[in-house]
C-alpha positions as CSV (number, residue, x, y, z in Angstrom):
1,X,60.8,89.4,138.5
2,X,62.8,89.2,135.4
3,X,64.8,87.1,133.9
4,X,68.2,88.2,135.6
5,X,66.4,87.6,139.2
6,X,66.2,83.8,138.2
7,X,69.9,83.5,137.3
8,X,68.8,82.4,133.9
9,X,70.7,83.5,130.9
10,X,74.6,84.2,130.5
11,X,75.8,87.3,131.7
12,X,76.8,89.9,128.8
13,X,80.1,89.8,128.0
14,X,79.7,93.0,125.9
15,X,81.7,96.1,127.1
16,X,80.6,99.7,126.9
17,X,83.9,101.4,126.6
18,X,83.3,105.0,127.8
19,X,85.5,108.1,126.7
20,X,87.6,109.6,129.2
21,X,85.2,112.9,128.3
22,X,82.1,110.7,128.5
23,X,80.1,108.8,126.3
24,X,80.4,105.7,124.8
25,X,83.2,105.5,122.4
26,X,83.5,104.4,118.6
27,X,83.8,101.0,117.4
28,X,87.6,99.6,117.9
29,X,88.9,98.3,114.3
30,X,91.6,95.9,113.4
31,X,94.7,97.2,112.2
32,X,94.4,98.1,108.4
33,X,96.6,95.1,106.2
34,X,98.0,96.5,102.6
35,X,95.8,96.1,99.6
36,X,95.9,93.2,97.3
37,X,94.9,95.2,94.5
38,X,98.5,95.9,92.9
39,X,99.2,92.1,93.9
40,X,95.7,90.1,94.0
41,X,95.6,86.0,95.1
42,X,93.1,84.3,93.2
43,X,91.3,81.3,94.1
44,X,90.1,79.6,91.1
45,X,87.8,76.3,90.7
46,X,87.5,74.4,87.6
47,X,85.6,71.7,86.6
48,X,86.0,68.8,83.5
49,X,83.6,69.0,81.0
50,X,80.6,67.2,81.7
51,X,82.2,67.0,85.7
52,X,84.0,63.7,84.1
53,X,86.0,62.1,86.9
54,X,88.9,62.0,84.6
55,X,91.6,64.0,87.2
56,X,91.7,60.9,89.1
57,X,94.9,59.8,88.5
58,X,98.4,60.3,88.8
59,X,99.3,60.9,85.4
60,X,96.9,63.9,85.3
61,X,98.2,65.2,88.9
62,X,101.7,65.1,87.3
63,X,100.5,66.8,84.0
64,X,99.0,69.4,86.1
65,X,101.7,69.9,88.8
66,X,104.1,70.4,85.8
67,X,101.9,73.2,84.1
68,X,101.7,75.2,87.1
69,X,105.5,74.9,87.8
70,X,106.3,76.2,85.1
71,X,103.2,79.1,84.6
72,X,105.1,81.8,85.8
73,X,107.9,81.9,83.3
74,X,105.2,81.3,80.4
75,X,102.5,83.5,81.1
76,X,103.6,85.3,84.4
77,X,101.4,83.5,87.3
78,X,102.8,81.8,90.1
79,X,100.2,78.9,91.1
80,X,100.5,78.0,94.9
81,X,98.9,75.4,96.8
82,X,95.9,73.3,95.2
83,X,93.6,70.2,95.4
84,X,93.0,68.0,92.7
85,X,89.5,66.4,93.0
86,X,88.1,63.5,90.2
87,X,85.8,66.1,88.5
88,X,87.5,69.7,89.4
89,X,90.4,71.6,90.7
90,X,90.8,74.4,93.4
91,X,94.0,76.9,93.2
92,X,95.5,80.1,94.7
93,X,97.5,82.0,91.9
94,X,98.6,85.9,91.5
95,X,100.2,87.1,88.4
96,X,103.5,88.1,88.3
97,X,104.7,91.0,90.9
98,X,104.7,94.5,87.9
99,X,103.1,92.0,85.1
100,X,99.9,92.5,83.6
């Protein structure tokens, strides 16, 4: 007897799909999505030095929310959502669409 015979186990849910000429056919795959490469999102973490819990505080949330507002017209990258944590900071950002 095996194990099948017992009803133990879950039934397979893998399928064999066959081609219509026989055979089993290739792999499916996921639709293809555009490159980032002309227009890459970073995700960037950052740490204080020494991991100082010195982020901590509104002041430095506004200090940092202003910097990034205003990144794209001084250096040409647009920062988007973020975290502020009391040692470190985590941000997506992409330069500017044709810059760099």
């Amino acid at each position: 007897m095996n194990k099948s015979d017992h009803g133990g186990g879950a039934p397979s849910h893998r399928r064999t799909f066959v081609r219509p000429e026989g055979g089993p056919a290739p792999f499916r795959h996921l639709a293809h999505v555009p490159s980032f490469r002309d227009n890459p999102i970073v995700f960037f973490t950052t740490c204080t030095y020494q991991r100082r819990k010195i982020l901590a505080s509104s002041r430095c949330k506004k200090i940092l929310h202003d910097i990034w507002q205003r990144s794209a017209d001084h250096d040409g990258w647009w920062v988007g959502n973020y975290i502020i944590m009391p040692d470190h900071v985590h941000f997506f950002a992409r330069p500017e669409i044709g810059g760099a």
